[in-house]
Residue, then its C-alpha position, 0 to 999 in steps of 0.5 A: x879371114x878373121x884375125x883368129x881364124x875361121x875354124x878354132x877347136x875347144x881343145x879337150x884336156x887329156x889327163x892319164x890315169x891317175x888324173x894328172x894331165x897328159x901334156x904330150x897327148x895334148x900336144x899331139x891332139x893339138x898338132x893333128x886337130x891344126x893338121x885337120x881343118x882348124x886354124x886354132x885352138x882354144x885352150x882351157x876352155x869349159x871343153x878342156x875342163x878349165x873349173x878343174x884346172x889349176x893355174x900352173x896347168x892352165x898355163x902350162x897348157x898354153x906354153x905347150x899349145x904355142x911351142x907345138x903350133x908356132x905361127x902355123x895356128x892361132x892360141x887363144x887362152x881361155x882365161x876368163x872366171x868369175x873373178x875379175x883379178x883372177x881373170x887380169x892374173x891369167x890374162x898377164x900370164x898368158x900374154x907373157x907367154x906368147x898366146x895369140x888372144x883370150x876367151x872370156x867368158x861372161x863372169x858367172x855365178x855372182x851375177x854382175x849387172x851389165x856395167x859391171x860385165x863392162x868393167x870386167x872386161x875393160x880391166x883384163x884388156x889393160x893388160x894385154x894388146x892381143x884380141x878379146x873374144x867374148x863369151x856369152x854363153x847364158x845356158x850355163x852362166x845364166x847371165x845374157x849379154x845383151x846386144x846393148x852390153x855388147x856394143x859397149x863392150x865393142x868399144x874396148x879396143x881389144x875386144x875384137x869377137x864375141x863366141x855366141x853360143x845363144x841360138x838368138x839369131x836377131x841378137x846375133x845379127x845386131x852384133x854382126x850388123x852394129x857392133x863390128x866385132x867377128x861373130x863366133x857360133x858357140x854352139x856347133x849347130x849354128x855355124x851355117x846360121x851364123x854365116x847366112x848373118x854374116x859370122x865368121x865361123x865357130x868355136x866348135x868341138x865336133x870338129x875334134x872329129x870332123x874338122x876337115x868338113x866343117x872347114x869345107x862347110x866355112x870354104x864353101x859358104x865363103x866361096x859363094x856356094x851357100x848349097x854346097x855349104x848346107x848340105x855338108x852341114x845336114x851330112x854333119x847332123x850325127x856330130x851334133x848328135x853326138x855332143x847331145x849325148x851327155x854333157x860337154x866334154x864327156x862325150x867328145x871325149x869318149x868319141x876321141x878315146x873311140x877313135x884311138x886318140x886316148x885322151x883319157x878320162x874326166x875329172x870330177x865332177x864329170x865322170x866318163x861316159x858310160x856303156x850307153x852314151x859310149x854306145x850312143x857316140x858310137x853310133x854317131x861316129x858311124x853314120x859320120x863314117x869315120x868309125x868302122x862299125x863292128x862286125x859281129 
């Protein structure tokens, strides 16, 4: 198994409802969600809503994340921004307090050329020996990593798997192929592409409500039952459904508040999923066959 784990969860961030965040909740969801097919969660991540994050609740989040688990899951920390000192700061913060490596992701935004998404991610693994997960995501920061940027970046010894949320199967099977690092699905529909490639799993967020199923999926794929594994991965089409439904976290969340988890709302800009898109999830969540449906 990898480092990190097979099967690590985009933890949402529950917040009460005058907006603030609801540390217990989180702590329990983190619990249940390790005690349900995760090997480990992904703190203040995009899916826990990190843009809206202060520095003091990122970092609060992540002490709360390493007292509940302990050694039985991995704590990676989302600590990656567009700012490079801003990155370094989070980094030497989370290090300190005990997490078990980072997401970051490609700087976004101002668009750095590809030495200096090199530079970046040289600069926040001076401050920490624990692993670098790499997070190339271009939908939402424009910016590639190419294969080329990542076999240099392969080179950073810490830098040890790249969440690729890029459905470019030949530039994830060069990464697996030539750099070394552990390959990550970041988008929940690839996870049985990426292991025909030779992936290690995924970064996910249907597995806030399937997390036994996808673990399955991984167990058999790695058992050598590559059919079994398939067939769990059509069976699990409505979870991917699902998080199409609105933009991540909205959906997830009102998927969890269905299912009794009350991780509250979002913060702007993101706005809770209305009476449709509630509907829609639901729906979804049925013909998964983990919500009753309601009987008229």
């Amino acid at each position: 198994m990898a480092v990190l784990g097979e099967v690590l969860t985009a933890i949402v961030t529950p917040f009460k409802n005058d907006g603030a965040v609801d540390y217990e909740r989180f702590r329990e969801l983190a619990q249940h969600l390790v005690e349900n097919g995760s090997d480990g969660i992904v703190v203040a991540g995009t899916t826990g809503e990190s843009p809206t994050l202060s520095d003091d609740e990122r970092l609060e989040l992540f002490r709360v994340a390493v007292d509940a688990l302990g050694d039985g899951a991995t704590v990676i920390a989302g600590t990656g921004t567009y700012s490079t000192a801003h990155s370094i700061h989070l980094t030497r913060a989370a290090h300190e307090i005990g997490v078990d490596g980072f997401l970051v992701v490609t700087p976004y935004y101002n668009k750095p050329p590809p030495r200096g998404i090199v530079e970046h991610f040289k600069a926040i693994a001076a401050e920490s020996d624990k692993p670098i997960v790499v997070y190339n995501i271009p939908a939402r920061v424009v910016i590639n990593i190419e294969p080329d940027t990542v076999l240099e970046l392969a080179e950073i010894p810490t830098v040890k798997a790249v969440k690729q949320a890029n459905d470019d199967l030949v530039q994830a099977k060069r990464i697996v192929d030539e750099s070394g690092l552990d390959l990550y699905a970041g988008d929940d529909n690839l996870i049985y592409s990426f292991l025909e490639l030779g992936g290690i799993g995924g970064v996910c967020v249907h597995t806030h409500v399937v997390g036994p199923r996808v673990k399955a999926m991984v167990t058999a794929y790695r058992e050598g039952n590559p059919g079994e594994a398939k067939l769990i991965d059509d069976e699990l089409a409505p979870s991917y459904e699902l998080l199409k439904v609105q933009g991540n976290p909205i959906a997830i969340k009102a998927a969890l508040n269905l299912l009794g988890h009350e991780v509250g709302g979002l913060r702007l800009p993101l706005v809770s999923a209305n009476e449709s898109e509630i509907a829609a999830v639901r729906d979804c969540l049925e013909r998964l066959g983990i919500l009753t449906p309601v009987t008229a």
